[in-house]
C-alpha positions as CSV (number, residue, x, y, z in Angstrom):
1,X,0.0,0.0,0.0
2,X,1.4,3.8,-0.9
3,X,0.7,7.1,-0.1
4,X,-1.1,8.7,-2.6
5,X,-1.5,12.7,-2.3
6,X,-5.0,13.1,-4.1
7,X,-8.5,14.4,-3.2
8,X,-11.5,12.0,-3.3
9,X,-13.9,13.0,-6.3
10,X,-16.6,14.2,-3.7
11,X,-14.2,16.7,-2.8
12,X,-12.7,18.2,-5.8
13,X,-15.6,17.7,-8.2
14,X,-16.4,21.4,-8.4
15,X,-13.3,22.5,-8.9
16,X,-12.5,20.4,-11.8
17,X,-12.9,21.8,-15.5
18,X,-14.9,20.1,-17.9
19,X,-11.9,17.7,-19.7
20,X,-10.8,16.7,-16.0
21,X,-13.2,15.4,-15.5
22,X,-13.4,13.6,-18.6
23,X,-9.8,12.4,-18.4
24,X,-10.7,11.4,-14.5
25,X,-13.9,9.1,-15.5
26,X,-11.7,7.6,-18.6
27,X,-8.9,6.4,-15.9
28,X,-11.9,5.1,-14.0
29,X,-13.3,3.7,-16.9
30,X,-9.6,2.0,-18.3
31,X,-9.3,0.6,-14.9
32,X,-13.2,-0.7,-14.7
33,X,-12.0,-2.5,-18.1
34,X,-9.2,-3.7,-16.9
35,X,-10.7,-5.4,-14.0
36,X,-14.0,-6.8,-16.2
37,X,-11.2,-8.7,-18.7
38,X,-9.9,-10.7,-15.6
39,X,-13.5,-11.2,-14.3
40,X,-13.0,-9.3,-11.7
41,X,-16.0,-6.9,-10.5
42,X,-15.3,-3.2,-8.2
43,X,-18.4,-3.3,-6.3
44,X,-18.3,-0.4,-4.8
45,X,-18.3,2.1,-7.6
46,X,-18.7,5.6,-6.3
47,X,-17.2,9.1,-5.5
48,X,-16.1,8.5,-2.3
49,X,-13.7,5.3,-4.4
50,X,-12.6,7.5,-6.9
51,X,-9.2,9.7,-6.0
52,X,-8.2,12.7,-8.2
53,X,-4.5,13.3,-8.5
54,X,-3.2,16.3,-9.6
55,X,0.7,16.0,-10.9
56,X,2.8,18.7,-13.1
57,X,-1.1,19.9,-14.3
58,X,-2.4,16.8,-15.1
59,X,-5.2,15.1,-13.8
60,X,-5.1,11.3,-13.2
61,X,-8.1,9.2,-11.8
62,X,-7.7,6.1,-9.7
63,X,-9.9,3.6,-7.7
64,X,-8.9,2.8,-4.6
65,X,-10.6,0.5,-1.7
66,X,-11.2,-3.2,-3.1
67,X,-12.7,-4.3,0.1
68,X,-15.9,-5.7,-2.2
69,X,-14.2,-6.2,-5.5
70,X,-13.6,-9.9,-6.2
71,X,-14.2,-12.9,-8.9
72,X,-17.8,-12.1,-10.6
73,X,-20.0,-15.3,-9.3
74,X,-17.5,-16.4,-6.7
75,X,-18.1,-13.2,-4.8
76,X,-21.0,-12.1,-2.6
77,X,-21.6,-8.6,-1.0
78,X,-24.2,-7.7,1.1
């Protein structure tokens, strides 16, 4: 596990222009993809799982807490 100096998307939303925010749900989106070609599902998709970093103007998205992602039909979440 890493430090990761970013915001949570509930937190930053409002401040971000129009193509962060695009770039931020694309990252989220890549990642989403990612997961879905190993059959893996994030079930717990939401702003408060979404982290905005900021580096050298750029924004990057990135999930973070996997406590309920896990092997779609293995899994079970309440």
């Amino acid at each position: 596990m890493d430090y990761v100096k970013a915001k949570a998307l509930y937190n930053c939303s409002k401040s971000l222009s129009y193509d962060e925010c695009k770039t931020v749900f694309e990252d989220v989106e890549e990642a989403i993809s990612k997961l879905h070609k190993e059959n893996i599902v994030f079930a717990d998709l939401r702003d408060s799982n979404i982290l905005v970093n900021k580096y050298q103007g750029q924004c990057q998205g990135m999930l973070i807490d996997f406590d309920w992602a896990g092997e779609e039909g293995i899994e079970c979440y309440p």
